[in-house]
Structure formats: structure tokens, C-alpha cells
C-alpha positions, 0 to 999 in steps of 0.5 A: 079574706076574700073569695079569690086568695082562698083559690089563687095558686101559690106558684102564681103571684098576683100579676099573673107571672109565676113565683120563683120556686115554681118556676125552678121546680118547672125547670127541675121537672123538665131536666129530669124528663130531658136525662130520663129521655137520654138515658133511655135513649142511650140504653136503646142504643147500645141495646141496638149495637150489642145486637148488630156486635152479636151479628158481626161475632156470627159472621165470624164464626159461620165464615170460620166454620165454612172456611175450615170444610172448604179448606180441607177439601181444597187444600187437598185439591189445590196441593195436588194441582201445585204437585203436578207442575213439578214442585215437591209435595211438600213445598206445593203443601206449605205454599197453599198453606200460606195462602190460606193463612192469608185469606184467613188473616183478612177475614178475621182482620174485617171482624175485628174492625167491625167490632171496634169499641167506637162502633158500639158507644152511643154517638147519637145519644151524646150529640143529643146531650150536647145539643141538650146542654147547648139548648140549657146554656142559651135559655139558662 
């Protein structure tokens, strides 16, 4: 045996080019850093639209409660207005009902809309697995 097969890397064969099952292990070392890396990332990502959901579920709830102390006393105000023009206090009541209601449903319907599922799915993690599986199939 000479000097230099007790120290040659099994990977690499003679000529300098490595073995198959090196080069597959390589690639497998690889894939697993690539799905690690993207799982992570889409772990970040949702952690990240949780948080903005949490933020837009706050608004709702802070524009709710301002919403039901200003409305008390303005409603007031506002039925007493439509009274003096001459209209029963009762109908002045339901009219001013009505549209508060209608700016209720439009504030609720902006909350809704920003919590749509698609808004929290991690898009820019799975254009990067996309890419990454584009990337694979060229090389592959």
C-alpha cells in the first residue's frame, strides 16, 4: 500500500472527481438546509401576520368601544336635533338608529376584510419554494 491511498478521501476517486455517493449525500446535505431554511422562514411569516392580525382584532375592539361612548352621546344629541325639525321623537330616534348602524357595518366590514385567511398564508415562503423547486429541476 502506498503513502497516499492510506490518506485519499473515500468521497473522491482517483481523477479527482468525487464519487456518487458523495456527491448524493452533498445534494441531500443541501435539500435538508434548503427545507430547514424555508420552514423557518414560513414559521417567521406567519409569526409576522399573526401579529399584524392581533393589531387589526385591537382596532376593531378600541374602534367598538369609542364607537359605543361617542354614540351614546350623540345619539342623544342627534335624535333631539332631528326632533326640533318637527319629526316625532320616535322616528327622529329610529332614523339616527339607522345610521349608526350603517357606519357600524362599515367598520366592522374593513376588520373582516383585513383578516382574510389569504392575508395571513405565507406567500413569500412558498414563492421561494417554487423557485427553489425550479432551481432543482434545472440543475437535477
Amino acid at each position: 500500500m502506498n503513502d497516499q491511498s492510506k490518506f485519499r478521501d473515500p468521497d473522491v476517486e482517483p481523477g479527482g472527481l468525487k464519487a456518487a455517493p458523495g456527491i448524493i449525500s452533498e445534494v441531500l446535505t443541501h435539500v435538508s438546509n434548503l427545507v430547514r431554511k424555508e420552514f423557518d422562514l414560513a414559521r417567521t411569516e406567519v409569526s409576522d401576520n399573526i401579529t399584524k392580525a392581533g393589531v387589526a382584532i385591537g382596532l376593531i375592539a378600541g374602534a367598538l368601544i369609542v364607537a359605543l361612548v361617542a354614540l351614546n352621546v350623540l345619539a342623544g344629541a342627534l335624535v333631539v336635533a332631528v326632533a326640533e325639525l318637527g319629526i316625532d321623537a320616535g322616528w327622529a330616534a329610529l332614523i339616527v338608529g339607522g345610521l349608526l348602524a350603517l357606519v357600524a357595518f362599515a367598520m366592522v366590514a374593513k376588520g373582516t376584510s383585513d383578516l382574510k385567511l389569504s392575508s395571513l398564508a405565507p406567500s413569500r415562503t412558498a414563492k421561494n419554494v417554487k423557485r427553489d423547486a425550479e432551481t432543482i429541476k434545472e440543475h437535477v
